[in-house]
C-alpha positions in Angstrom: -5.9 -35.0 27.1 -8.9 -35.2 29.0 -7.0 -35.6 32.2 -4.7 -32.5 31.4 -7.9 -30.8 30.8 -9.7 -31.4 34.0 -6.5 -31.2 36.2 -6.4 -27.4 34.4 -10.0 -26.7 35.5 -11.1 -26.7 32.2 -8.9 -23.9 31.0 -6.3 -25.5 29.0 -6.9 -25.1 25.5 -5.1 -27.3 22.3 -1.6 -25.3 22.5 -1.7 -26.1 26.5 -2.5 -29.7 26.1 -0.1 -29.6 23.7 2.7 -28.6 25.1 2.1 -30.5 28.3 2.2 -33.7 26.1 5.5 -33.0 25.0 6.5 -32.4 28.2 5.3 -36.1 29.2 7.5 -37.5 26.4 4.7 -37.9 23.6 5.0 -36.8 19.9 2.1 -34.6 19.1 0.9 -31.9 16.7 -1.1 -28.7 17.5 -3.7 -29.8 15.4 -3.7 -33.4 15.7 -4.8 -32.5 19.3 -7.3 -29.3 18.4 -8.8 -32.0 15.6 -9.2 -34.9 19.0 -10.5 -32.3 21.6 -13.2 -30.6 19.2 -14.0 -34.6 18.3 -14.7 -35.2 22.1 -16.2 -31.6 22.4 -13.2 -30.5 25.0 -13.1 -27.1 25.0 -10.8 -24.9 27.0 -12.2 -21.1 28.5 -9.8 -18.0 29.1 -9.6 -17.1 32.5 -7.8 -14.0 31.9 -8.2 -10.7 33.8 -8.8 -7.7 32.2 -6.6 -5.4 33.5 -6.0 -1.7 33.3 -2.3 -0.3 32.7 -3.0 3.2 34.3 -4.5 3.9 37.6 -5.8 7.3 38.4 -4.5 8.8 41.3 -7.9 10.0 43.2 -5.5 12.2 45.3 -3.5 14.0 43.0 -5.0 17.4 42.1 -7.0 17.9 38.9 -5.1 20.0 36.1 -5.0 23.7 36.0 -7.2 24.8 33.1 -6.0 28.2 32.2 -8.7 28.9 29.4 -11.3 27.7 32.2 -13.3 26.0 28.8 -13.9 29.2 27.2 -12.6 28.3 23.3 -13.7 31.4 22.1 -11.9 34.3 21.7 -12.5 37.9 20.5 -9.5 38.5 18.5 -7.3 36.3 16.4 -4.1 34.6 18.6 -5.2 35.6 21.5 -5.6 31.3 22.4 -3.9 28.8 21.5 -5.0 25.0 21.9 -3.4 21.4 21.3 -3.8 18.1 21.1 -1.4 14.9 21.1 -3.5 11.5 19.4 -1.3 8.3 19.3 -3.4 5.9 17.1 -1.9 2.6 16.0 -1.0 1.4 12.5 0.9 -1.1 10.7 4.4 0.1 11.0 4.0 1.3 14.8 2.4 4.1 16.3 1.8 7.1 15.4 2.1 10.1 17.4 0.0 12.8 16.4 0.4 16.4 17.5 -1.8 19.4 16.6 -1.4 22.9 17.4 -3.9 26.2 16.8 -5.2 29.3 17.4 -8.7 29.8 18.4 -10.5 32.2 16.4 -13.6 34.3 17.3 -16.2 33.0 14.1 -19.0 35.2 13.8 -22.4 33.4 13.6 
């Protein structure tokens, strides 16, 4: 195990060491060797990236904004604004759309 380990650079945690003992021919169990390496005090580090899905595209032009930030409005129905949310939940995502006038609200 502790060769597997250092031949990984240290990042081979108990399902790596695991799987690269079956490979050699040996009968192991995922705990068996996660109760062995925290006995010896082998640990194994994530050397995962980060990584962002969606890169902006600094060249593109910026979105027209026909409202120009001004959410007020002096009349009733004269704007209209919306909004799209996808949050996560246990059955999926959930897309969210919401759609409204802006009012004028005295103050």
């Amino acid at each position: 195990m502790r060769e597997i380990h250092t031949d990984s650079r240290g990042a081979c945690g108990a399902l790596r060491i695991t799987r690269e003992l079956r490979d050699q021919g040996h009968v192991v169990n995922r705990k068996r060797v996660a109760r062995i390496m925290r006995e010896r005090e082998i640990v194994g580090t994530a050397r995962r990236k980060s990584r962002s899905l969606t890169r902006q595209d600094r060249t593109a032009p910026t979105a027209p904004d026909p409202i120009l930030r001004d959410f007020t409005a002096p009349t009733p129905g004269l704007k209209f604004a919306g909004g799209t949310t996808c949050p996560p939940t246990a059955e999926g995502w959930l897309r969210l759309q919401g759609f409204g006038m802006v009012r004028c609200r005295p103050f």
